[in-house]
C-alpha positions in Angstrom: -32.1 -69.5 -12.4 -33.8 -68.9 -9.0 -35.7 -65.7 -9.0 -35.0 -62.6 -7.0 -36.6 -63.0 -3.2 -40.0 -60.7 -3.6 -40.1 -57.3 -2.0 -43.0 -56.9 0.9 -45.7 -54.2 0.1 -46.9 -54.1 3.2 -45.4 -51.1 5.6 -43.6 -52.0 8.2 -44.4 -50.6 12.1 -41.3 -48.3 12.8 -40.1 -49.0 16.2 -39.9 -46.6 18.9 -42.6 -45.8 21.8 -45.3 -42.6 22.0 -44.5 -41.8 25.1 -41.0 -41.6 24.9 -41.1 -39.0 21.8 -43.8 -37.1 23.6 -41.6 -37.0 26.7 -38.6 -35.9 24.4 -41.1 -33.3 23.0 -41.4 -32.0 25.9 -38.3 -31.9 27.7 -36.9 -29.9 24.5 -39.7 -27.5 23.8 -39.2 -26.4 27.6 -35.4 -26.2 27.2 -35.7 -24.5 23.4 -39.1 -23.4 22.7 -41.5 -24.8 20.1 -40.1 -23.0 17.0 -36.7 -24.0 17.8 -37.5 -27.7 18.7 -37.0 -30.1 15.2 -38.0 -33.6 14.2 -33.8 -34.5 14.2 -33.5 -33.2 17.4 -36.7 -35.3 19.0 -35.2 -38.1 17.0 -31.8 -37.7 18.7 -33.6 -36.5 22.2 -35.5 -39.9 21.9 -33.3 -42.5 21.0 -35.7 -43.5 17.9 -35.3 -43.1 14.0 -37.4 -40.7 11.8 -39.8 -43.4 10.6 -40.9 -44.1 14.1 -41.8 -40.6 14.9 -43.9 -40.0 11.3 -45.5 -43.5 12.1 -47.3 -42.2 15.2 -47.7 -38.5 14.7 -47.6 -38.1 10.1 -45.2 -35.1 10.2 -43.9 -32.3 13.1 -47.3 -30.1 13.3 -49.0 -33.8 14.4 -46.7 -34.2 17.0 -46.7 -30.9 18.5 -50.5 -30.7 18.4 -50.5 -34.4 20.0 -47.9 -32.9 23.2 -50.3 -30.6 23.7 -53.8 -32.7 23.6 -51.6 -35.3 25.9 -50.5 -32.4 28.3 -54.4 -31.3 28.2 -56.0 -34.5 29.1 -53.2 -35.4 31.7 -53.8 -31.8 33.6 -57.6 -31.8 33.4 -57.5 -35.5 34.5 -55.3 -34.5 37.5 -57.3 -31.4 39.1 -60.7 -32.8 38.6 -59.4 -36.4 40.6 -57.8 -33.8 43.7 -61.0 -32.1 43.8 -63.5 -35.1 43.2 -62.2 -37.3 46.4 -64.7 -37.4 48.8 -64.2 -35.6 52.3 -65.3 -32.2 53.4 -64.6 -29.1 51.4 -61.5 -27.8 53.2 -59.7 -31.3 53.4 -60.8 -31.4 49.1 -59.1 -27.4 48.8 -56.0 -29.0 50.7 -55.7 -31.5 48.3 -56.4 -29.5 45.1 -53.4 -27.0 46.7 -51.5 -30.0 47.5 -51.5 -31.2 43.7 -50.8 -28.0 42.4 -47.7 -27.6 44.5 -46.6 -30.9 43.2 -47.0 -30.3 39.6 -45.0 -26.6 40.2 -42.2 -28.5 42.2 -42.2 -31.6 40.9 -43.5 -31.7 37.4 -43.3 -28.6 35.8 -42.8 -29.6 32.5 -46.0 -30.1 31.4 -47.2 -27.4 32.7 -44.7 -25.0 31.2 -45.6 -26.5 28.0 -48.4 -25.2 27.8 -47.7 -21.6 28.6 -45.1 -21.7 25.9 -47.8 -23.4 23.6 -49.3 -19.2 23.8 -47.2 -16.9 24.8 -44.0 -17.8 22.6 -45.1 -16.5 19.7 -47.0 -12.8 19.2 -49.8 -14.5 16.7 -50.1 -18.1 18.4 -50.9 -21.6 16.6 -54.7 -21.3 16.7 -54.7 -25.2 17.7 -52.6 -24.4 20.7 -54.1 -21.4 21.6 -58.1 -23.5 21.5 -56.0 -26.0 23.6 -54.8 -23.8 26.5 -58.3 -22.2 26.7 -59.8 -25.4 26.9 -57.1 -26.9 29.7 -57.8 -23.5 31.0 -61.6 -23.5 31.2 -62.0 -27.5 32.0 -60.1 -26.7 35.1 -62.0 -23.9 36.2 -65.1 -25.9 35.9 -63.5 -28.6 37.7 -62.8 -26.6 40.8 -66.4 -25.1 40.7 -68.0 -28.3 40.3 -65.8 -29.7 43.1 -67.3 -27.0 45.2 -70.4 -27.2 44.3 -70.6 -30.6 44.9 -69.2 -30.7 48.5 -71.0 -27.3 49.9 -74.4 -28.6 47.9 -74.8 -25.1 46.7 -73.7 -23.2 43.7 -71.7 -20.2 45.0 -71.4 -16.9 42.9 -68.6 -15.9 40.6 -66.8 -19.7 41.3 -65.3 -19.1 37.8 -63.1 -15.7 38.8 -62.0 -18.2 41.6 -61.4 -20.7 38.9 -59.2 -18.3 37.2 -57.4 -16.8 40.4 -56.6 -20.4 41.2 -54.3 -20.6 37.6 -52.9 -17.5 37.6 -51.2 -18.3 41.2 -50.5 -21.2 40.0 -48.7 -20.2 37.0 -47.4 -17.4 39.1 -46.0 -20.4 41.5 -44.1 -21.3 38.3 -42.9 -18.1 37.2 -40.9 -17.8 40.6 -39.9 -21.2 40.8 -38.2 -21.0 37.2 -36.6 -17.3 37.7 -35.3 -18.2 41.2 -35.3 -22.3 42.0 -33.1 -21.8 44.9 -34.2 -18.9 46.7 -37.9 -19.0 46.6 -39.6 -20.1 49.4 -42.7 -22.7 48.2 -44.1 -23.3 51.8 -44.7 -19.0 52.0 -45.8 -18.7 48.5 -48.0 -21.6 49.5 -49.4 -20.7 52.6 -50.8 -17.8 51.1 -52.0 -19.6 48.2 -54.2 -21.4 50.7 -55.2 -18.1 53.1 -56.1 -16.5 49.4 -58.3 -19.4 48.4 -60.0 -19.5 51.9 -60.8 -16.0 52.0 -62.7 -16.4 48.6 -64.6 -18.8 49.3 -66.0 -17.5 52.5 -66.5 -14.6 50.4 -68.5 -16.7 48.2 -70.7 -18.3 50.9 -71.6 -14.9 52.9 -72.4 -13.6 49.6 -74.7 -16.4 48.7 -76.4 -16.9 52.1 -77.1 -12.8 52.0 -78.8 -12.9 48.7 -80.6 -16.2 49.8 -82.3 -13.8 52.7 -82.9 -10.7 50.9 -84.8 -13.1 48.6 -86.9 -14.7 51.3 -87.4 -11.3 52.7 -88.6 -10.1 49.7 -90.5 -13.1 49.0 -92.1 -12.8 52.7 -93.0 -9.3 52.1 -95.0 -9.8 48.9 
């Protein structure tokens, strides 16, 4: 009598991409919110059985803590590279403005995550509320260091620029969401960019006065 064919211990890979639950993740936390998104409906979303979700992210708090490190990563990445390029500092402030008007018009989702991430719930997830700080903060040192890098010079306060920067920026969202036909992008962004000029000249006559009252006073004694 032949005996019965031996069962494999080792686990099988479940099929099914990263990127495509993450996507899925995404698209339905923006649509639903995080509490209300499930495993089944990710599953369904993504085209992929159970297994292949719990094989690349163990249960449902792995997976929504892994949307949001991707989303952080991903936006840091992208407003460091628009403010990094070489060029003068105007032609970098363009761009930085440029890429933030795409991500509002273009790609909002991953954006919108991570406002939802907070401010869905009254006592948020403390791994998504660290996670927004830190998208938060690495940006604004981004855009100062971007400055400070082009001008040569570290200007004052280039973190409460840092901040104005994202709350027009989620602001630019807001508007879009609440009214996608009717508002007007190319206003909202032209005063996005006279806003952004007028700080940083701020910044620069500030700096170059307390450069000379410090050589005065330097002279003087």
């Amino acid at each position: 009598m032949s005996r019965p064919a031996r069962k494999s211990t080792t686990p099988k890979r479940a099929t099914g991409g990263r990127e495509k639950i993450l996507q899925a993740t995404i698209d339905l936390v923006c649509e639903r919110g995080f509490s209300a998104t499930s495993v089944n409906q990710v599953c369904q979303r993504a085209g992929i059985a159970k297994t292949a979700l719990y094989w690349h992210f163990g249960d449902r708090d792995g997976l929504m803590k892994a949307v949001i490190d991707d989303i952080t990563l991903g936006f840091i990445s992208e407003i460091r590279d628009s403010v990094f390029l070489t060029g003068p500092p105007q032609d970098r402030k363009d761009r930085m403005v440029a890429g933030i008007r795409d991500i509002v018009e273009n790609r909002p989702q991953r954006f919108r995550t991570i406002i939802l991430a907070v401010l869905e719930r009254k006592d948020p997830d403390p791994y998504f509320r660290d996670a927004c700080w830190r998208v938060t903060q690495n940006a604004i040192q981004a855009i100062a260091d971007g400055y400070r890098a082009t001008l040569g010079i570290d200007l004052p306060d280039m973190d409460l620029f840092g901040h104005t920067v994202v709350a027009l920026m989620v602001e630019a969202l807001r508007t879009k969401l609440m009214n996608p036909e009717g508002c007007d992008m190319d206003r909202f962004f032209q005063e996005f960019n006279s806003l952004t000029d007028l700080m940083i000249r701020d910044r620069i006559r500030r700096f170059n006065k307390e450069n000379e009252q410090t050589e005065t006073g330097a002279q003087e004694s």
